[in-house]
C-alpha positions as a Python dict, from the first residue, in 0.01 Angstrom:
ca = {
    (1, 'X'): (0, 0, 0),
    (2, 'X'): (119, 370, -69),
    (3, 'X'): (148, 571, 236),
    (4, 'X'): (266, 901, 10),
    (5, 'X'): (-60, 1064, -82),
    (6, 'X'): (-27, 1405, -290),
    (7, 'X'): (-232, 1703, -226),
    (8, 'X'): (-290, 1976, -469),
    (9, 'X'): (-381, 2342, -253),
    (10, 'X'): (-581, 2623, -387),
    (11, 'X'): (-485, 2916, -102),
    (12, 'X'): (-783, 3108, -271),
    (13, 'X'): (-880, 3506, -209),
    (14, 'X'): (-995, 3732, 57),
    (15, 'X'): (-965, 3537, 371),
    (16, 'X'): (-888, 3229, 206),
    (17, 'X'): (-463, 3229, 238),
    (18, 'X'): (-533, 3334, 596),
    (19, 'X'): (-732, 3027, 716),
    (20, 'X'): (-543, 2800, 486),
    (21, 'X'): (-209, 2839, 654),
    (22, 'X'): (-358, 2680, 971),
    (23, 'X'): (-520, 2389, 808),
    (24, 'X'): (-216, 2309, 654),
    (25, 'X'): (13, 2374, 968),
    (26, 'X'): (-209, 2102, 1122),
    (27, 'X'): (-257, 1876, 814),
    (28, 'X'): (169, 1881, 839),
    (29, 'X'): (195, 1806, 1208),
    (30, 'X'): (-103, 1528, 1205),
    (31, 'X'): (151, 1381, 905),
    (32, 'X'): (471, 1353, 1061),
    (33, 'X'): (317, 1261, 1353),
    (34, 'X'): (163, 938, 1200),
    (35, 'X'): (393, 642, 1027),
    (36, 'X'): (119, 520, 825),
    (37, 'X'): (57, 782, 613),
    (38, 'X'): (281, 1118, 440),
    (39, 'X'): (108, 1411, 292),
    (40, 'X'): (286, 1634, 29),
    (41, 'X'): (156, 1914, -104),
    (42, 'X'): (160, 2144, -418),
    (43, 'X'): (61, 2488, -446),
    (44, 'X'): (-205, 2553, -752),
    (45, 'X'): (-248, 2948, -839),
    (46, 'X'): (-576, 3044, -953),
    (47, 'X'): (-871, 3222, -822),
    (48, 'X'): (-953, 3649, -882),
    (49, 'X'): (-658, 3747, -747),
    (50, 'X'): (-485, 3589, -972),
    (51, 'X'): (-686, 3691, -1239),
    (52, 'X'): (-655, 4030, -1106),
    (53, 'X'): (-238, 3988, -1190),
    (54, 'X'): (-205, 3815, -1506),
    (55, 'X'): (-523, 3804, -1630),
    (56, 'X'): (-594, 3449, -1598),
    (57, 'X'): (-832, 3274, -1377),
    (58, 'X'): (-766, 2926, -1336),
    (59, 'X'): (-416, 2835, -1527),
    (60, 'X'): (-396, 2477, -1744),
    (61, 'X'): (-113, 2438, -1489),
    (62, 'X'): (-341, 2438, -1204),
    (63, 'X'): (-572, 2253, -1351),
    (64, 'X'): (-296, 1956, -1422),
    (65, 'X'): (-258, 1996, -1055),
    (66, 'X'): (-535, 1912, -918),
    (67, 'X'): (-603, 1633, -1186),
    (68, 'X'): (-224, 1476, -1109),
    (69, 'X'): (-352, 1465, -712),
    (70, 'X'): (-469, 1212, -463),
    (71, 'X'): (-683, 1493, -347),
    (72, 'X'): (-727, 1880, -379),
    (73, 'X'): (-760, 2112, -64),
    (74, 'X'): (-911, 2459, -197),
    (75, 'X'): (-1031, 2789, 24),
    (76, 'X'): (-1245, 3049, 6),
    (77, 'X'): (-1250, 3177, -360),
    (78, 'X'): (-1389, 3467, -560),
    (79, 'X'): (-1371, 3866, -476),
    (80, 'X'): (-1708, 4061, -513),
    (81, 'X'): (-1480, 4342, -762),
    (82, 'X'): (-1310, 4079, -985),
    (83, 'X'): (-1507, 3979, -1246),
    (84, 'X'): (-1514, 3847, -1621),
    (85, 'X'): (-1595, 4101, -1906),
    (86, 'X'): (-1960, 3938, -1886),
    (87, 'X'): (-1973, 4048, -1516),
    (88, 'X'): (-1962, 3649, -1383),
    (89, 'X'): (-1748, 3618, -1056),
    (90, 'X'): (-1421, 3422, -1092),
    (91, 'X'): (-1594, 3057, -987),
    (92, 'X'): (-1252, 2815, -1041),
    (93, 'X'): (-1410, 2582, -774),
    (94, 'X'): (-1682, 2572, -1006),
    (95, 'X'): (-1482, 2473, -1309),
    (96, 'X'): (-1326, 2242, -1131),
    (97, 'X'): (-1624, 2047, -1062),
    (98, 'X'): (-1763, 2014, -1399),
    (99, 'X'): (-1440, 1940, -1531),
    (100, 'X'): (-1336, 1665, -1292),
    (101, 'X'): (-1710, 1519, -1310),
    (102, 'X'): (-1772, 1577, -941),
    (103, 'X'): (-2105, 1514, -910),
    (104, 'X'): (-2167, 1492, -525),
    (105, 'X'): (-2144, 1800, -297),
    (106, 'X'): (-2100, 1672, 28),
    (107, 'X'): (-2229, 1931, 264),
    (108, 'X'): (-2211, 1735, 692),
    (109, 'X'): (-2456, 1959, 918),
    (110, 'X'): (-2353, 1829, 1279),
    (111, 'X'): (-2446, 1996, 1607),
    (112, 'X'): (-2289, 1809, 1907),
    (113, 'X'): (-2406, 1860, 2295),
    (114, 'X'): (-2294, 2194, 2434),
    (115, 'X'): (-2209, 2360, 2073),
    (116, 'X'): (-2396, 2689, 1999),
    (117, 'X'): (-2677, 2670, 1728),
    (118, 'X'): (-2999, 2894, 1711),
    (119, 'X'): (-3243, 2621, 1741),
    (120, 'X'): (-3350, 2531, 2096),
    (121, 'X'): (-3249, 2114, 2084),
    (122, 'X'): (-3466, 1903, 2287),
    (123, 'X'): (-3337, 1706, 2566),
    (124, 'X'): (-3100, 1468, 2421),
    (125, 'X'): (-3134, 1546, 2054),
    (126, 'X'): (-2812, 1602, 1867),
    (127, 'X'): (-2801, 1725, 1500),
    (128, 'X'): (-2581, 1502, 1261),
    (129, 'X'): (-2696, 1501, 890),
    (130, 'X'): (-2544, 1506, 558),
    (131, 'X'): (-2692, 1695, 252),
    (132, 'X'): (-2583, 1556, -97),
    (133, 'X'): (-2604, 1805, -348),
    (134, 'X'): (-2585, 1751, -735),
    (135, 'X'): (-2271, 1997, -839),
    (136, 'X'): (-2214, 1976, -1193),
    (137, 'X'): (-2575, 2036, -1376),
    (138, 'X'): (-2938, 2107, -1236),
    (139, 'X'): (-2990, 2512, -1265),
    (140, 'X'): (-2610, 2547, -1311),
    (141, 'X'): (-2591, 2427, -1592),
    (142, 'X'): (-2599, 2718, -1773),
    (143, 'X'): (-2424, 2929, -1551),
    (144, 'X'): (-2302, 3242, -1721),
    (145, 'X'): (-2470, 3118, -2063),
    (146, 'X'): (-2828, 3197, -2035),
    (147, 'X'): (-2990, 3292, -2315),
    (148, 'X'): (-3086, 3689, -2221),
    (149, 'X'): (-3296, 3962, -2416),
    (150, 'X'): (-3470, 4300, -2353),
    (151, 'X'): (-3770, 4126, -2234),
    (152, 'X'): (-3667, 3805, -2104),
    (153, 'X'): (-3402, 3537, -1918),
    (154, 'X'): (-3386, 3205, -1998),
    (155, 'X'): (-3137, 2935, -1790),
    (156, 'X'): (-3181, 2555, -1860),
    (157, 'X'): (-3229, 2321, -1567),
    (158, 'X'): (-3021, 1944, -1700),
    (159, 'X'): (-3085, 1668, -1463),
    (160, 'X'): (-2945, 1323, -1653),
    (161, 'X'): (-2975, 931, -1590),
    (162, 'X'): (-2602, 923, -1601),
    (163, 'X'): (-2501, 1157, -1365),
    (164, 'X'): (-2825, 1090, -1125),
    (165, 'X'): (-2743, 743, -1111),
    (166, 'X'): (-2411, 818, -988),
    (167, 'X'): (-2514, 1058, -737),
    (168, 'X'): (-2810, 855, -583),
    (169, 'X'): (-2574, 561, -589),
    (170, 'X'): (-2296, 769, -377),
    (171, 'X'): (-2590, 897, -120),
    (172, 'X'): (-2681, 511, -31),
    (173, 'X'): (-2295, 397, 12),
    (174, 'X'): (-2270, 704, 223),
    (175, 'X'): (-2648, 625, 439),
    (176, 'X'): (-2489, 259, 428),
    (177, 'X'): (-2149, 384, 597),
    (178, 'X'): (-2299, 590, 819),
    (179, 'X'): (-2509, 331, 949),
    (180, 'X'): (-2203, 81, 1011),
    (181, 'X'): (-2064, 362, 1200),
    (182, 'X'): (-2330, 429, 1448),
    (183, 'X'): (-2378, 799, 1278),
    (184, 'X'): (-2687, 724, 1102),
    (185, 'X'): (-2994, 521, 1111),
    (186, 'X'): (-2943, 437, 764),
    (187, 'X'): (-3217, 620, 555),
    (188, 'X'): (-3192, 820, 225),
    (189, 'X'): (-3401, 1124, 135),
    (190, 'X'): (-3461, 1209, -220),
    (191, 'X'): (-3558, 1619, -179),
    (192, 'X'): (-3715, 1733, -505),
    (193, 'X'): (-4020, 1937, -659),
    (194, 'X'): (-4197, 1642, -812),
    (195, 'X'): (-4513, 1737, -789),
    (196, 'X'): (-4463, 2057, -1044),
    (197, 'X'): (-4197, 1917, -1272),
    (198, 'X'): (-4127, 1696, -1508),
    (199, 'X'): (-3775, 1669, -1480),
    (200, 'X'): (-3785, 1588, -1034),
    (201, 'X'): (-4010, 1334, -1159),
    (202, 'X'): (-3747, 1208, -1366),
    (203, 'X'): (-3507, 1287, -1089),
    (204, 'X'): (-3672, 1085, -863),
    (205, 'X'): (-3773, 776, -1080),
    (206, 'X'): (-3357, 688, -1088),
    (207, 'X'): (-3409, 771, -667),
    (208, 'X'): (-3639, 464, -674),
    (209, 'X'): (-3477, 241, -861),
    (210, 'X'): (-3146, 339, -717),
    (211, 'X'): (-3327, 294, -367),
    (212, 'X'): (-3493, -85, -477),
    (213, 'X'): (-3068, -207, -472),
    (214, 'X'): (-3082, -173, -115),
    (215, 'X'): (-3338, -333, 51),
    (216, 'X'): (-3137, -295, 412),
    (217, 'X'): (-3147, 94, 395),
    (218, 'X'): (-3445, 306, 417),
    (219, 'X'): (-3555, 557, 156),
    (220, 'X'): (-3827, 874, 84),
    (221, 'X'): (-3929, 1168, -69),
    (222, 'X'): (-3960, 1556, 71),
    (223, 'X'): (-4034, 1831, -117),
    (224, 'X'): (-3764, 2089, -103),
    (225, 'X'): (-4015, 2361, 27),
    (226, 'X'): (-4105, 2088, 296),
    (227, 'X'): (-3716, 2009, 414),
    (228, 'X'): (-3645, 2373, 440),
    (229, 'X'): (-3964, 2349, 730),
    (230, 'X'): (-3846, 2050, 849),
    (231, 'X'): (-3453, 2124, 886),
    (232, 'X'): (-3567, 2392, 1120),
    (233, 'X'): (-3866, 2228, 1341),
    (234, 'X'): (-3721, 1850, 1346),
    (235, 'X'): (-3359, 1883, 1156),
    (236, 'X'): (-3253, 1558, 1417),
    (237, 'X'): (-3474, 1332, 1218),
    (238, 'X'): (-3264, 1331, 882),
    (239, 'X'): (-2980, 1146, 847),
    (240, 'X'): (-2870, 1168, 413),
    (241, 'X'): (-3084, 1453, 200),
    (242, 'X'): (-2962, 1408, -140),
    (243, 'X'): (-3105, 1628, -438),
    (244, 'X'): (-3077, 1908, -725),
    (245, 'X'): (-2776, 2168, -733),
    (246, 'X'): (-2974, 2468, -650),
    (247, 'X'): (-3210, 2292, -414),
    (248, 'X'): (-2890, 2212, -251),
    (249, 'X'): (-2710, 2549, -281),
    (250, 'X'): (-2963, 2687, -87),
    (251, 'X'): (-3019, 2394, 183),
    (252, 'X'): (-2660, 2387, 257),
    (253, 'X'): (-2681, 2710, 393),
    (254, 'X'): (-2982, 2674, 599),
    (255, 'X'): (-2777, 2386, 742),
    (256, 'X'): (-2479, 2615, 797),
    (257, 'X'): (-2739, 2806, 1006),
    (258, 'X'): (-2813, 2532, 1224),
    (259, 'X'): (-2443, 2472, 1306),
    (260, 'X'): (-2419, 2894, 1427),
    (261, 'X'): (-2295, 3030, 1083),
    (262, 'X'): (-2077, 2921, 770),
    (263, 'X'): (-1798, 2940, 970),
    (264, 'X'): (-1859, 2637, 1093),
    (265, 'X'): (-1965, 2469, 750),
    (266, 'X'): (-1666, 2250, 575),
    (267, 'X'): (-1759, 2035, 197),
    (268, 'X'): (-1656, 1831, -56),
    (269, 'X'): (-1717, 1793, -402),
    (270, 'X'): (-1647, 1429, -517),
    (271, 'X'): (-1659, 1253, -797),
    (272, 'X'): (-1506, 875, -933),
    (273, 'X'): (-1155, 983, -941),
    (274, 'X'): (-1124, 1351, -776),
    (275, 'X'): (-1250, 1532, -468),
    (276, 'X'): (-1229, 1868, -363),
    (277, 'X'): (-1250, 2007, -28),
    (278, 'X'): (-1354, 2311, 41),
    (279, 'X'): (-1530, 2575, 334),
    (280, 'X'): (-1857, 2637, 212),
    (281, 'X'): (-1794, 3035, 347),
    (282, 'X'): (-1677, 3319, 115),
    (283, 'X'): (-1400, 3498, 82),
    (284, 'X'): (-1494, 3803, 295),
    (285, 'X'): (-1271, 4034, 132),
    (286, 'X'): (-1407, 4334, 399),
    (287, 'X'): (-1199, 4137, 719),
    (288, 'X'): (-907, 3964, 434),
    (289, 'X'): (-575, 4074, 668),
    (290, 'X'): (-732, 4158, 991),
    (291, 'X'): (-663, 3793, 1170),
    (292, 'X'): (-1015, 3780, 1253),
    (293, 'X'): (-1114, 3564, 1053),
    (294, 'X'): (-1312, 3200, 1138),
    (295, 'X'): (-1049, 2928, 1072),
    (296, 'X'): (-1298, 2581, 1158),
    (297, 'X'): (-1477, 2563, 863),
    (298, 'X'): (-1128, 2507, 645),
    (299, 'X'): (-1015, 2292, 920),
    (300, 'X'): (-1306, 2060, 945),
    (301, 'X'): (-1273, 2020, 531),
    (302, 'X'): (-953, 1921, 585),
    (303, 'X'): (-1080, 1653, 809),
    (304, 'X'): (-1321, 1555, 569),
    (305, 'X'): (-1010, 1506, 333),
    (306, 'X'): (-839, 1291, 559),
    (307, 'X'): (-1175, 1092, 621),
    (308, 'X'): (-1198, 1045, 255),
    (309, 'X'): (-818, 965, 162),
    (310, 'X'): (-854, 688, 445),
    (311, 'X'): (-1178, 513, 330),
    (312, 'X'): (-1077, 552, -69),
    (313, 'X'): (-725, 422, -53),
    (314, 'X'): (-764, 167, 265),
    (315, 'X'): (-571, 374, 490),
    (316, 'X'): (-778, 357, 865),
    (317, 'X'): (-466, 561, 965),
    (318, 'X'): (-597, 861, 779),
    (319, 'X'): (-942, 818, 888),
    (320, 'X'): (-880, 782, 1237),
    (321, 'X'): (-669, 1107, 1203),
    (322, 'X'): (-977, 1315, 1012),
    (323, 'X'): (-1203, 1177, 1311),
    (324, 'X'): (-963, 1289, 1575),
    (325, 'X'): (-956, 1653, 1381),
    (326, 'X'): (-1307, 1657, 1348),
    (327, 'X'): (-1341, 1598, 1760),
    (328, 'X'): (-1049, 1840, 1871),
    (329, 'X'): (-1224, 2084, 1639),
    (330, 'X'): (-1579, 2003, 1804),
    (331, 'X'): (-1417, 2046, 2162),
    (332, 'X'): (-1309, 2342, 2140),
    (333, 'X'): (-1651, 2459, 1988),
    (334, 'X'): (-1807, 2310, 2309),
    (335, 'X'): (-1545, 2462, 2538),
    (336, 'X'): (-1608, 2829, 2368),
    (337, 'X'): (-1285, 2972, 2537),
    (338, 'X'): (-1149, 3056, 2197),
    (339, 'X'): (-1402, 3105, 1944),
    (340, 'X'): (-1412, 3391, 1674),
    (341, 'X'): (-1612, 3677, 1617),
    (342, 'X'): (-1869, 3520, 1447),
    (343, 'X'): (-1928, 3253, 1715),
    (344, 'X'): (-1960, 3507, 1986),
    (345, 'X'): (-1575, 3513, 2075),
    (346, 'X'): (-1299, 3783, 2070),
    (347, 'X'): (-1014, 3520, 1981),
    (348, 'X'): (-858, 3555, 1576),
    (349, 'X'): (-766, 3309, 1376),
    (350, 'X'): (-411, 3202, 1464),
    (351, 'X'): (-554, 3154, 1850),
    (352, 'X'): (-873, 2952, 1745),
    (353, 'X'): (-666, 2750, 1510),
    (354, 'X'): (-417, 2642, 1800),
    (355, 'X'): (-651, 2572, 2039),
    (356, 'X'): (-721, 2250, 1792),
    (357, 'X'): (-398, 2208, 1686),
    (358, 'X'): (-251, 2152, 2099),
    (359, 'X'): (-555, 1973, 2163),
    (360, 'X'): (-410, 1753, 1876),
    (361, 'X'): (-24, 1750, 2058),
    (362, 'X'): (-220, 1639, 2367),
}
């Protein structure tokens, strides 16, 4: 087995070098710490700022990058005042998703005893869900292509067997993981607008016959209007949402909420052969250089990275490591001696990031 695993780094814009430099400070430490596994990684320029400098966005060389890499580590990206000609933002973590076919936006929503969220939990209720999101067609499929007139917008919503099947199949391996764990009571939700269109009818025809494969698992339908109601009222109930990119796009934020803020919300985009991990935050250009800024979402997608590097490539030594990150990161959440602005705190980013990393040395 090959314990040398390269990782391909997009420091991003804004905030996004800033909260980076932690993530990999601890990603380093976690590594030579560990004889089972070595992480190397490789700088790939791209984003607005870089765009801003030469003029290009997201260089070929970049691109070979991330394709040449066991897995690709990317923060916050874009800048509200860097934009194409057309007046699009500069989206590489977009590109990079429909180019390396990765179809399944993995956005975790977790709220653990004694962590800060605006819902009032009941008694014993913890939060700990995962929302798949479709992140190569649906209503992005178009994106920055519409067809646009004096008197009218047009955008085309693509939902295809090929890339459904693939998805739905990824959401009951995950339900089916989770439920080995102990995470999950193994149940997949197809979220969708069936009941007005044609193509979430189609959507959720693959759902069902994806869903008939595993007889062991549990499986139904919500509308999307629905799960927004229930992810507030009942959000402990769900256990693996999967549906439509801008269904998604939209959920994964109301499940950012749950969790205190986007600070707080890591992802991944994965596909057969790639992955991308990501925060699912901005680049918040207005605090970029201040130190303020919230360094756990980029932290917990580096965990996520681990997680996956382990279960893809057989490694338990990796997973056990993005597990232990994920905790240390959750523990000082439920201490809340050094949280950031946004979570109530005074503490910046280098102090909230080594609160984590010396629980780690611990």
């Amino acid at each position: 087995m090959d314990k040398s695993y390269q990782v391909a780094v997009f420091h991003g814009d804004g905030i996004g070098p800033e909260i980076m430099v932690p993530a990999l400070e601890i990603l380093q430490l976690l590594s030579a710490c560990n004889p089972d596994y070595d992480l190397a990684f490789t700088d790939a320029p791209a984003g607005a700022s870089h765009y801003a400098a030469t003029g290009e966005a997201f260089p070929a060389k970049s691109l070979e990058t991330a394709r040449d890499a066991d897995a690709i580590l990317l923060s916050a990206m874009g800048l509200p005042d860097v934009r194409y000609p057309d007046g699009t933002e500069i989206s590489p973590q977009i590109d990079l998703r429909k180019k390396l076919g990765l179809f399944a936006g993995v956005r975790p929503v977790k709220v653990s005893s004694g962590q800060i969220t605006p819902l009032a939990l009941p008694e014993g209720k913890e939060i700990d869900f995962v929302l798949i999101r479709e992140s190569t067609e649906g209503l992005f499929f178009t994106q920055g292509a519409g067809d646009v007139s004096e008197d009218e917008a047009r955008e085309t919503l693509l939902i295809t067997r090929d890339v459904s099947e693939k998805l739905f199949r990824f959401a009951f391996q995950l339900a089916q993981t989770r439920k080995q764990s102990g995470r999950g009571q193994g149940r997949v939700t197809c979220v969708d607008k069936a009941n007005v269109f044609r193509a979430f009818a189609f959507f959720r025809s693959i759902f069902d016959a994806e869903a008939a494969r595993h007889p062991d698992l549990q499986a139904d339908h919500a509308y999307v209007d629905a799960t927004a109601l229930w992810m507030v009222q009942k959000p402990w109930e769900f256990d693996v949402l999967v549906t439509e990119n801008m269904f998604g796009d939209i959920l994964s934020d109301l499940g950012a909420g749950l969790m205190g803020g986007l600070g707080l919300a890591p992802s991944a985009d994965i596909g057969l052969d790639h992955a991308v991990f990501q925060p699912c935050h901005g680049s918040a250009p207005d605090i970029a250089g201040q130190g303020i800024a919230n360094p756990f979402a980029m932290i917990l997608s580096a965990a996520m990275m681990l997680e996956w590097l382990g279960l893809t490539h057989k490694n338990p030594a990796l997973s056990q490591d993005g597990t232990r990150l994920r905790a240390a990161v959750e523990q000082v959440l439920a201490d809340g001696t050094n949280l950031t602005r946004d979570l109530g705190g005074t503490a910046g980013t280098k102090d909230a990031a080594s609160s984590v990393l010396e629980l780690l040395k611990a």
